[in-house]
N, C-alpha and C positions, 0 to 999 in steps of 0.2 A: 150607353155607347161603349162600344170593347176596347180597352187602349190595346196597344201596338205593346207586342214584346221584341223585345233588343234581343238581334239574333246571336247566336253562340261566335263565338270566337274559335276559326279553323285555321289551323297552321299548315305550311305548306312549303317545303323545301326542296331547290331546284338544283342542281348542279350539272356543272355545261363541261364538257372540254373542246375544244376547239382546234382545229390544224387548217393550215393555209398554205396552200403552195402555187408559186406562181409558174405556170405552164410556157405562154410565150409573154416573156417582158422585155424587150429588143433591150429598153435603154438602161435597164439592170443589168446584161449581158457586157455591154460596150464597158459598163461602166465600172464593175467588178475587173476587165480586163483593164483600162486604167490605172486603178488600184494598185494592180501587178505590177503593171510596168512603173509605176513611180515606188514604189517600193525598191525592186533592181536597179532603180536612176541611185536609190539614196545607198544603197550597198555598195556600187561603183564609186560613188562619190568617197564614202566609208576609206573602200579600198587606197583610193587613190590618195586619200589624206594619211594612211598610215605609210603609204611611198616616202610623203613627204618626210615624214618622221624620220624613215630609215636614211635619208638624203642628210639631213640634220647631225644625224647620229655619227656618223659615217665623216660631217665635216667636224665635229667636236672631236673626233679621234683622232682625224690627220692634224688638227691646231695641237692637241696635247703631243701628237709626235716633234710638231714644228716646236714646241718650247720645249723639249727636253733636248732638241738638234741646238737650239739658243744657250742652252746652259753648257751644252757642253763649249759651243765656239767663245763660250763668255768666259771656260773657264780655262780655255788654250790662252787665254787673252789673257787673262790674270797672272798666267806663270808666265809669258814671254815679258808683261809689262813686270814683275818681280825679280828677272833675269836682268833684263834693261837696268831696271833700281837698281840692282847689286852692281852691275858695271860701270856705271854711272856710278853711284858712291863712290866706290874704288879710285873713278878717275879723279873726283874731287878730292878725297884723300892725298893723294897722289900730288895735286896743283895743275891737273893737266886740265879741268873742266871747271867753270865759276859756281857761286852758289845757287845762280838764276838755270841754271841748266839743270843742277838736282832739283830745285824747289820743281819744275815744272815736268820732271818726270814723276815727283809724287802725288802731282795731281790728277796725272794721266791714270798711274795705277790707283787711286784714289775713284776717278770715274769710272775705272773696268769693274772695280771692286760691287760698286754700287748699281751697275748695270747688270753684272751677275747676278746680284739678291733680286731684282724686280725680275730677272728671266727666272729662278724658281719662284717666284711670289706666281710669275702666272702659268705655272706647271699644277701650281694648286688650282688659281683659275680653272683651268681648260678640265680638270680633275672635275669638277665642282660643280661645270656646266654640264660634263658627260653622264655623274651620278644623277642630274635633277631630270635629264630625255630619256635615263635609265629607269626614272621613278622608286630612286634609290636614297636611302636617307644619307644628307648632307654636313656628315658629322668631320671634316677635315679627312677622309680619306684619300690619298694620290695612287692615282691609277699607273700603272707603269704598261706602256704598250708592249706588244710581244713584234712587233716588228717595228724598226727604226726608219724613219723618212729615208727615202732613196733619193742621192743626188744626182738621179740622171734619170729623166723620162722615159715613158714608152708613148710614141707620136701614134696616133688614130687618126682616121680615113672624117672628115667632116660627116654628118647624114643632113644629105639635101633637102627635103620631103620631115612634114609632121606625119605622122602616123595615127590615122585614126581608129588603130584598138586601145590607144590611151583610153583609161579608166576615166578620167574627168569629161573626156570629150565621148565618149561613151551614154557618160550618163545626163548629158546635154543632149545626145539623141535621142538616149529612151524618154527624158522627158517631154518632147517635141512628139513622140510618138503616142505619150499619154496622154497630152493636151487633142492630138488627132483622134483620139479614140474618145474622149470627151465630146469633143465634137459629133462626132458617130451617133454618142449616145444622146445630146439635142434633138439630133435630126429627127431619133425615134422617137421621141416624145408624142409626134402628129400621127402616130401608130396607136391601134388601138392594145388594151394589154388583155391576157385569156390568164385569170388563176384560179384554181382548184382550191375549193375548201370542203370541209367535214366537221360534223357536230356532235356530239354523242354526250343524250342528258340524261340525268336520272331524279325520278321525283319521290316524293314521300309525304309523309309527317315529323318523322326526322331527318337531320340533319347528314348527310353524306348516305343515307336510305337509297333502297333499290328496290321499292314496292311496284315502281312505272319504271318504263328504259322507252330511249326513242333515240331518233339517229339520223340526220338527214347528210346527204353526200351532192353536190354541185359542182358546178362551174361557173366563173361570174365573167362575162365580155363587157369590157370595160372602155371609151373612147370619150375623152376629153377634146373635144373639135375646138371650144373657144375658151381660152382661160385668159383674158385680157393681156393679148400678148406677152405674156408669162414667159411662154418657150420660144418665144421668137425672139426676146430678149435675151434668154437663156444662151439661143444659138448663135446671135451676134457677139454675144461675148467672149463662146469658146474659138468663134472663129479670130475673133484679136488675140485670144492666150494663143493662139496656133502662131499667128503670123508672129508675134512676139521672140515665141518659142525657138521657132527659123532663125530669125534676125539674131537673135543673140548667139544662137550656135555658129554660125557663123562666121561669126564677129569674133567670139570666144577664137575660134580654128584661126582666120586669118592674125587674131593676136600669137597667138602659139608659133604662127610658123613665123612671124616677125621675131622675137624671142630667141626661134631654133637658128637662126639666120643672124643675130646679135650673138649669139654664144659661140657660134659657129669661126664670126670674123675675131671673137676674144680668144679663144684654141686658139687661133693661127697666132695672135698677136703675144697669147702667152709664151707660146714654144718660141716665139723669136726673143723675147724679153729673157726666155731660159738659157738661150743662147749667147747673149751677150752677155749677160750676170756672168755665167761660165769662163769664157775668154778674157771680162773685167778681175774676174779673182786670180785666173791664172797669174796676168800682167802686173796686177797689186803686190803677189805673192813674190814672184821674181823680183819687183823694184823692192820689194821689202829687204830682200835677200843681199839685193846689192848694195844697198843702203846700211844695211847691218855691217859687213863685211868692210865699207869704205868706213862706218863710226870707227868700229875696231882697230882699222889703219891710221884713225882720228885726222881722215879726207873725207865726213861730213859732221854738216852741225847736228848738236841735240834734236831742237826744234825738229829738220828737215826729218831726223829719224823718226819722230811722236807722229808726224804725220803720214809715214809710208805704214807705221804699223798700226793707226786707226784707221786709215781705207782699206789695208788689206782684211783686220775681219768686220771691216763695215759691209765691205765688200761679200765676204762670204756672208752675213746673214742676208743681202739682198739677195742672193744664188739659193739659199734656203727658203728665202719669200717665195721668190718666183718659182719656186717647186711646186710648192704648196699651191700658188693658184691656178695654174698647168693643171694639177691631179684634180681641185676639186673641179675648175672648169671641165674637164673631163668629165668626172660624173655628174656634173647639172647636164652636160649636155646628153647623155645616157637616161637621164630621171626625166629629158623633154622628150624622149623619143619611147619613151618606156610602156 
């Protein structure tokens, strides 16, 4: 009997390349446009975040104005209470004034004194806060503005109406409009898809060899009809991201215009608050006036004088507060309509 010979060992190497291209894919289409749009939602968003910033920026530099307007009223306050001291001394010297009358004007300049140091303590403050939005190293540097707080407004016209080429509400539309294009692309799902593909192989005994070539070129029609409610689930869901999407935009909008309508009645309430701070300094100022003049003629007491001259620059840095919230009110309400 003839045994069997064990056949030779033949080697044989294939190498493929392959290309795919899809021809019609509805729900590739919807869905790459999608993509887009939520992309431009998150630029918009971007944008409008660096708005914020500059709103920020812009309130750190009018507060740094407001404490160097402080230091200086703090430091008016210093020489008239060290003018007072010296006259007062004088008078006690004299025997025309008791010891209870100097002791309690040196407390007076005593607390202007110490109110002055905390108004530059927060010149560094405001310095400190503007270096860190600046993204500036926080090594004690004080900033010195190039223009000085103005003690007297410029009054602006309210804006009725939010405006929807605001950036944030923007980009709460494009997303409402990506979640719809999502949806879109659900829908297609139940469509069949047509893609083109190409093969080009090459065979041998060696490796990456081109003894054989071959090549086949196609098209493949492709129509998933039942996938266990897969895309019907699919499409239920992008229809709640849609109604979602709405709802919040919305919401977001009628909160904005509640907001532009809150800032709107604080303008009015600030420029009247401007207004009376103004007329209170004036009236503080004068009774100071008269008050000094009747010490002088010693037809008023100590006391009654420490008092006309700590309302009058209490007085003025309230007229310097309410600037400050007039102007930035101002530009929030510029940063809602923006």
């Amino acid at each position: 009997m003839q045994q069997p010979h064990d056949p030779k060992v033949t080697g044989n190497f294939a190498t493929k390349f392959q290309i795919l291209q899809p021809l019609i894919n509805p729900d590739g289409i919807y869905g790459r446009q999608a993509a887009k749009v939520k992309m431009e939602a998150i630029q918009l968003q971007s944008g409008r975040t660096r708005e914020y910033l500059e709103l920020e920026v812009n309130k750190a530099f009018m507060q740094l104005q407001l404490a160097y307007k402080a230091v200086e009223v703090l430091d008016n306050a210093t020489k008239t209470a060290d003018a007072n001291l010296k006259l007062v001394d004088n008078y006690f010297k004299q025997g025309i004034l008791q010891k209870t009358d100097l002791l309690s004007v040196q407390v007076r300049v005593n607390e202007i004194k110490n109110q002055y140091s905390l108004a530059k303590s927060n010149v560094q403050n405001a310095s400190d806060y503007l270096a860190f939005l600046m993204q500036e190293d926080i090594t004690g540097k004080v900033y010195l503005p190039a223009e000085e707080l103005e003690s007297t407004i410029s009054v602006t016209e309210p804006i009725s109406l939010i405006t929807d080429a605001r950036k944030d509400i923007q980009a709460m539309t494009k997303s409402t409009e990506a979640y719809q294009l999502m949806l879109k692309s659900s829908k297609m799902n139940f469509l069949p898809r047509l893609n083109a593909f190409g093969t080009y192989e090459l065979y041998d005994k060696k490796f990456m060899g081109a003894s054989a070539k071959g090549y086949l070129i196609g098209a493949q029609l492709s129509w998933n009809i039942f996938d266990g409610y897969k895309s019907i689930g699919k499409r239920q869901k992008a229809q709640a991201e849609v109604y979602r999407s709405e709802v919040e935009t919305e919401q977001y909008k009628a909160k904005s215009q509640l907001e532009l309508n809150k800032t709107n009645r604080q303008l009015n309430d600030s420029a009247n608050k401007v207004g009376l701070a103004k007329l209170a300094l004036e009236q503080s100022q004068e009774a100071y006036r008269i008050r000094n003049n009747r010490f002088k003629q010693g037809l008023e007491k100590t006391t009654d004088l420490l008092v006309s001259e700590t309302q009058m620059f209490q007085k003025e840095l309230e007229h310097l507060q309410a600037v400050f919230e007039y102007n930035f009110t101002q530009q929030y309400l510029q940063f809602l309509n923006k």
